[in-house]
C-alpha positions in Angstrom: 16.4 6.2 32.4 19.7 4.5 32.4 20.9 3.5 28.8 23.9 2.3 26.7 23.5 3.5 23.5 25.3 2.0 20.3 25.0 2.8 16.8 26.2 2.0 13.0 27.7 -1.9 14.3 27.6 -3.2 11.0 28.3 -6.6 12.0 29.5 -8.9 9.1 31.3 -12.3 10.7 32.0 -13.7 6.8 34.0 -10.4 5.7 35.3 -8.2 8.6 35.8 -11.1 11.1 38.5 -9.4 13.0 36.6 -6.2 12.8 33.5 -8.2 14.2 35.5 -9.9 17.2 37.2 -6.4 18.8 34.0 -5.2 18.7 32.6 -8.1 20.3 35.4 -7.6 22.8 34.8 -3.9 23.4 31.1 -4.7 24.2 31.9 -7.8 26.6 34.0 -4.5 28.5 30.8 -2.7 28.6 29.0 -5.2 29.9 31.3 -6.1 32.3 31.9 -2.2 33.6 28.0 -1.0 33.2 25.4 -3.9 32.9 24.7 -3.8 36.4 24.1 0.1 36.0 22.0 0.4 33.2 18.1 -0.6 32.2 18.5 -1.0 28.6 21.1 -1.2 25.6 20.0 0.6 23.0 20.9 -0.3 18.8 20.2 2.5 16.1 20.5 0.5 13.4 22.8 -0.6 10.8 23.9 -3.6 13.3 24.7 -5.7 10.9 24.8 -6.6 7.2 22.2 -8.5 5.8 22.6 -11.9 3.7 19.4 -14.2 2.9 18.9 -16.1 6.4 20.3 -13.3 8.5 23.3 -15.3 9.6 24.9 -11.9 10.6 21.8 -10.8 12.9 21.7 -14.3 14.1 25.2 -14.2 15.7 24.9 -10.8 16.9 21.7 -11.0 18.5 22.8 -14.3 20.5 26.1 -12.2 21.3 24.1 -9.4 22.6 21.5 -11.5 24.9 24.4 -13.4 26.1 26.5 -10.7 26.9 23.6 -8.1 28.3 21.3 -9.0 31.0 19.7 -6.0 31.1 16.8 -5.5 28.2 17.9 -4.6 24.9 15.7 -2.6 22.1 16.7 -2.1 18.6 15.9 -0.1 15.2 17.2 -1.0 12.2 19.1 0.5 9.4 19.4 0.9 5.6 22.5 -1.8 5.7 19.9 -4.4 7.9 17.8 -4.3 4.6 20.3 -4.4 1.9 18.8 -7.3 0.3 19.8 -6.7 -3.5 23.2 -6.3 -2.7 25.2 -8.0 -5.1 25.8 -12.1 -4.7 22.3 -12.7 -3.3 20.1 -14.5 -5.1 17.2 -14.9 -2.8 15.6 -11.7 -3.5 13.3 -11.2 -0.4 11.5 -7.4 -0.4 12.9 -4.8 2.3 9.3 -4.4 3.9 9.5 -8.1 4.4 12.9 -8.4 6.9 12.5 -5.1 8.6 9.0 -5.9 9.6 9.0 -9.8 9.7 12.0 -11.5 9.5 14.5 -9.3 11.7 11.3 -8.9 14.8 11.0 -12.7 14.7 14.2 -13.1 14.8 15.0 -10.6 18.3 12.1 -12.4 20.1 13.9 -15.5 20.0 16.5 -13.8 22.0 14.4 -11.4 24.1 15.2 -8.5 22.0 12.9 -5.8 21.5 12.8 -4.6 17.8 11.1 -1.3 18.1 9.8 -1.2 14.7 6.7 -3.1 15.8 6.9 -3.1 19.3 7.2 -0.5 21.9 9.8 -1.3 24.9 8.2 -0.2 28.4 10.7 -0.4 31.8 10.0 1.2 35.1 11.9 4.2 34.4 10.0 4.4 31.1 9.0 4.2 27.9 11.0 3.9 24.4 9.8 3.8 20.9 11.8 3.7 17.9 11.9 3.3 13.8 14.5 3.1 11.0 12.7 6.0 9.9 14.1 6.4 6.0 14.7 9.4 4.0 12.5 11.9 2.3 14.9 14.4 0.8 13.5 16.8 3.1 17.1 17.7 5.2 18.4 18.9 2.1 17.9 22.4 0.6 16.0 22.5 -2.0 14.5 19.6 -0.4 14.9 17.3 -3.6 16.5 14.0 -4.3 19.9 15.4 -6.6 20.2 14.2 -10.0 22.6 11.7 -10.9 23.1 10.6 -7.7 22.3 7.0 -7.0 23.0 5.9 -3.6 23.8 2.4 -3.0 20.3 2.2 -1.2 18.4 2.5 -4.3 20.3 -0.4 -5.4 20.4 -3.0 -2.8 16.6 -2.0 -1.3 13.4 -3.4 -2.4 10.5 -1.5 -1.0 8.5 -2.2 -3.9 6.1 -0.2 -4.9 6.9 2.3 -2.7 8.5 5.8 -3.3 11.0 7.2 -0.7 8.5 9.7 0.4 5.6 6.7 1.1 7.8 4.5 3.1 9.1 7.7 5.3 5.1 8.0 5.8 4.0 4.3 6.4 6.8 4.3 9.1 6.3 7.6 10.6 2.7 7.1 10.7 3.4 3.8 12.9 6.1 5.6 14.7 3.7 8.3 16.0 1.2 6.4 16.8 3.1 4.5 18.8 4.4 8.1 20.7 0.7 9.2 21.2 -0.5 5.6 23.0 2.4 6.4 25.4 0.8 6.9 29.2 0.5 11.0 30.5 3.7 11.5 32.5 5.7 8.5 31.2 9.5 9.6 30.6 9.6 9.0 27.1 13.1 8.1 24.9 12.7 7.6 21.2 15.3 6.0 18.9 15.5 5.8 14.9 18.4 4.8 12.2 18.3 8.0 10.4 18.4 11.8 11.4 15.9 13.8 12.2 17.4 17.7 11.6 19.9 18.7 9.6 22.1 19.5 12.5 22.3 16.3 13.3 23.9 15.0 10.7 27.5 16.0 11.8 29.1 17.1 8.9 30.2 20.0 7.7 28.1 21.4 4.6 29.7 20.9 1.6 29.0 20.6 -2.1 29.2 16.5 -1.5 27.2 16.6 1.7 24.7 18.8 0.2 23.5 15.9 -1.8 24.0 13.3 0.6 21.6 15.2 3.1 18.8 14.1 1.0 19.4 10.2 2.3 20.2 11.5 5.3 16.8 11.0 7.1 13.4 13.1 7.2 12.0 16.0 9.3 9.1 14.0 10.0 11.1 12.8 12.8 11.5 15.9 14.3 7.8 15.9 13.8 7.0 12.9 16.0 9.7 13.7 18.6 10.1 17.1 19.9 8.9 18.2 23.0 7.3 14.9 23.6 10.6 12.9 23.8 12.7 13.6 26.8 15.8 12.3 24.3 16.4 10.8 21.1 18.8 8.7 19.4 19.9 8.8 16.1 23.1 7.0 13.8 23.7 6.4 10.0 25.9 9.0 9.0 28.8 7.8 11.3 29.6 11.2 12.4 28.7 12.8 16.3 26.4 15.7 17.0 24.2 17.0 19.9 21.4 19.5 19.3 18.3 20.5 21.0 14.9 20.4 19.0 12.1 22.2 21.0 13.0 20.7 24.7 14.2 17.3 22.8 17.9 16.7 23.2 19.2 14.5 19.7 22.3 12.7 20.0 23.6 11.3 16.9 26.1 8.5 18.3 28.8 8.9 15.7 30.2 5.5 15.0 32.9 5.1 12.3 33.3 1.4 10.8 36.5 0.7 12.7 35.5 3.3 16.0 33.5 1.9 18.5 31.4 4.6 20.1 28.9 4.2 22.8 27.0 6.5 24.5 26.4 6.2 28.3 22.9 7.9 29.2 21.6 8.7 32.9 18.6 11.2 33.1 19.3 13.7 30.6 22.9 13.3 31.3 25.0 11.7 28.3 28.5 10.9 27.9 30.3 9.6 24.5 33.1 7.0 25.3 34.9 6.6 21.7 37.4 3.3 21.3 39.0 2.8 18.2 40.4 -0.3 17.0 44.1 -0.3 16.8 
């Protein structure tokens, strides 16, 4: 397969409106240099902030189809979900955008969300999830005391623990993998990290902790050896690793660096522009 690969966009048109446009113009060069090139753009999530209405998805996704001809899938992130970050006061539940909301909203703008759908091209087949966290890339694998990360604050997945909505998502994810034709090249795609090497920091005491929201090994699970590659964001730092025969690329993207990731065959390359 043929891919662009972008992560960690975090698209906000309200408060980073000059951050949102050069990123809007690095993409239009993209397009412009590798659209005719490529079968699909790829998004790992965290492509933009949410606010009630999704007026931020809204104006990316029209951006996207507009400026892409080629198909485009998507996962989302933990920022795509935010929904009790502070100012909002229509309170809808996390389950309810990632699952309903944000895939209603790519199909009116021929965008695959892979969350509930499964994206099949001639080359093949790609299958993705946010994925969450589980505590499980950290050592001991617990959730640290008196940490609170801003996701427990801003998400609603309501009665659910971090450890039941890694299952409910993982347990779509890979059944999704295992309805995937014999001898179809598979790619899969997820927000969060699946191996600890992945996450592409160095360990320290700070880190340490942070590992536990860094994703779950119940990606690793799903994906190795049956993924040819998979793609990975959300701690806006690069790294490369082999899992079984699976290659993970975790794209790397800072806030105010741009970094897309340029995938033929097994073959990837990491273009980095960074906003002057």
């Amino acid at each position: 397969m043929r891919l662009v690969v972008l992560a960690d966009l975090h698209m906000d048109y309200t408060k980073t409106t000059r951050l949102s446009g050069w990123k809007e113009s690095v993409l239009e060069t993209v397009a412009r240099e590798h659209a005719s090139q490529i079968d699909c753009l790829l998004l790992a999530g965290d492509n933009a902030e949410y606010a009630p209405g999704l007026p931020h998805h809204k104006l990316l996704y029209r951006f996207l189809r507009k400026t892409f001809s080629c198909p485009i899938g998507l996962v989302s992130g933990n920022h795509d979900v935010w929904v009790r970050a502070p100012g909002f006061t229509q309170k809808d539940a996390s389950w309810t955008v990632l699952l309903e909301q944000l895939p209603e909203l790519a199909g009116t703008e021929d965008i695959v969300d892979l969350e509930t759908t499964t994206l099949s091209l001639a080359s093949g087949v790609i299958v993705g999830t946010y994925g969450h966290y589980d505590a499980s890339l950290r050592s001991p694998p617990v959730f640290p005391e008196g940490l609170v990360s801003n996701d427990q604050r801003y998400c609603d997945w309501e009665t659910d623990t971090h450890a039941s909505v890694v299952a409910k998502l993982l347990r779509r994810f890979a059944d999704q993998i295992q309805s995937v034709p014999a001898g179809k090249a598979l790619v899969t795609i997820s927000h969060t990290i699946p191996v600890r090497a992945a996450v592409g920091h160095p360990p320290n005491y700070f880190q340490d902790n942070m590992d536990a929201y860094a994703g779950t090994t119940r990606l690793a699970d799903s994906v190795q050896n049956k993924a040819t590659l998979h793609f990975c964001g959300h701690s806006h730092a690069p790294a490369s690793v082999q899992v079984g025969s699976t290659l993970v690329h975790n794209v790397g993207s800072k806030y105010t660096t741009l970094v897309y990731l340029l995938v033929q065959g097994t073959d990837v390359q990491r273009f980095e522009k960074k906003m002057s």
